[in-house]
C-alpha positions as CSV (number, residue, x, y, z in Angstrom):
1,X,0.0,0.0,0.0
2,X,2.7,2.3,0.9
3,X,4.6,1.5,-2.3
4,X,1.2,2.8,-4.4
5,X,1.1,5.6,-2.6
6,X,4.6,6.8,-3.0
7,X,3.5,5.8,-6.9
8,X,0.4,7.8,-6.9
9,X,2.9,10.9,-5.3
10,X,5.4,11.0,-8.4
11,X,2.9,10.4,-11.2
12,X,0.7,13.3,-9.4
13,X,4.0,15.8,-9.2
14,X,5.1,14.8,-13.0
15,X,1.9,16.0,-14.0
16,X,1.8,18.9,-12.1
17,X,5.6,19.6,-14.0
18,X,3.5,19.3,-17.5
19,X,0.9,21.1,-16.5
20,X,3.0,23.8,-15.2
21,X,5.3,24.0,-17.8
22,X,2.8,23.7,-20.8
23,X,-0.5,25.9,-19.6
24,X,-1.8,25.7,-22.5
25,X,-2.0,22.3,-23.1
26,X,-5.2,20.6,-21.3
27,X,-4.5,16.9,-20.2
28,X,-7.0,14.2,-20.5
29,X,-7.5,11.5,-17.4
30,X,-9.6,9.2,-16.4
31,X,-11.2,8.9,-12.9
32,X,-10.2,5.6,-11.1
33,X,-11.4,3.9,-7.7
34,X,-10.7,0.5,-6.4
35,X,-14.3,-0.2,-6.7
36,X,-15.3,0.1,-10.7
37,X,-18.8,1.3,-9.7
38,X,-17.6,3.8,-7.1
39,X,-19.4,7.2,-7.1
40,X,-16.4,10.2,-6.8
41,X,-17.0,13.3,-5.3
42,X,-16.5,16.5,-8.0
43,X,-16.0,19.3,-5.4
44,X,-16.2,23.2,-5.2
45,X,-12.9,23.6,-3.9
46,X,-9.6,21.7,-3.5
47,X,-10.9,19.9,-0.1
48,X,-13.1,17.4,1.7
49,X,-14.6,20.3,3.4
50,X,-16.3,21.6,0.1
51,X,-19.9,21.0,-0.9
52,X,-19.6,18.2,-3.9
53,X,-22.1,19.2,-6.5
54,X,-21.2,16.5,-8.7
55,X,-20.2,13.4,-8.8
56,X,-18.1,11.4,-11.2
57,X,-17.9,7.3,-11.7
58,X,-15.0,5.6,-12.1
59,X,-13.7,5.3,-16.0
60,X,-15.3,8.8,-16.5
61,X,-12.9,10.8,-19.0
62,X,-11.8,14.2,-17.8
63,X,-9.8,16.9,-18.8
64,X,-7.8,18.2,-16.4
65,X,-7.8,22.1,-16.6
66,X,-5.8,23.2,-13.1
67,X,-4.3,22.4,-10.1
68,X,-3.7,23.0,-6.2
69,X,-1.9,21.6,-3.3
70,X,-5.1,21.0,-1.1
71,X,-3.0,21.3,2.3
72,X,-4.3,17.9,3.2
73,X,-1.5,16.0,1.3
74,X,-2.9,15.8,-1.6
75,X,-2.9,17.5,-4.9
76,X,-6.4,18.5,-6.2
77,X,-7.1,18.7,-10.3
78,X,-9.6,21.0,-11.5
79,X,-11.3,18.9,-14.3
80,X,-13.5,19.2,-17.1
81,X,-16.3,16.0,-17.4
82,X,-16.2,15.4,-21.0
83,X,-19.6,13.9,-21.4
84,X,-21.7,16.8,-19.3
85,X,-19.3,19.4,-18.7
86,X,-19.7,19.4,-15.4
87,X,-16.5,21.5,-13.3
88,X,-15.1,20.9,-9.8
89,X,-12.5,20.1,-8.1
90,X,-11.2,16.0,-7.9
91,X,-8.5,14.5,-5.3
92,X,-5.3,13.2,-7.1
93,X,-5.7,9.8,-6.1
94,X,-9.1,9.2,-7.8
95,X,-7.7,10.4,-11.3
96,X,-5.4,8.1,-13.5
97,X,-3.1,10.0,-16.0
């Protein structure tokens, strides 16, 4: 477990780099949960704390569109549903790159 989360850490910084680095440039992901059915929480801000007006399910194409250090220890991607439109913000461990 400790070895996926030290994973889930560097692919979530490398993407941060690209994004950074190439604004311009949207990048597409797709949101990912150990349970394929799982409902995930598309929030209104970068923390649990926000309301979560949307919700996304797992192998849902996004495109990511920003992100943020949440203070929490994770980084938080501001996404882009590609099917609704929908907006908000999604925790870096429920998206796959």
């Amino acid at each position: 477990m400790k070895l996926k989360q030290i994973l889930l850490t560097i692919t979530a910084a490398a993407s941060v780099c690209v994004a950074t680095a190439l604004p311009a440039f949207a990048t597409s992901a797709r949101l990912t949960a150990n349970d394929p059915g799982a409902q995930i929480n598309v929030r209104t801000a970068p923390t649990t704390q926000a309301n979560s007006p949307h919700y996304g399910v797992a192998g849902d194409w996004v495109e990511v569109l920003n992100s943020s250090d949440g203070g929490d220890g994770y980084i938080w991607y501001y996404v882009r549903f590609y099917q609704s439109g929908a907006e908000g913000w999604v925790r870096s461990d429920f998206l796959s790159f």
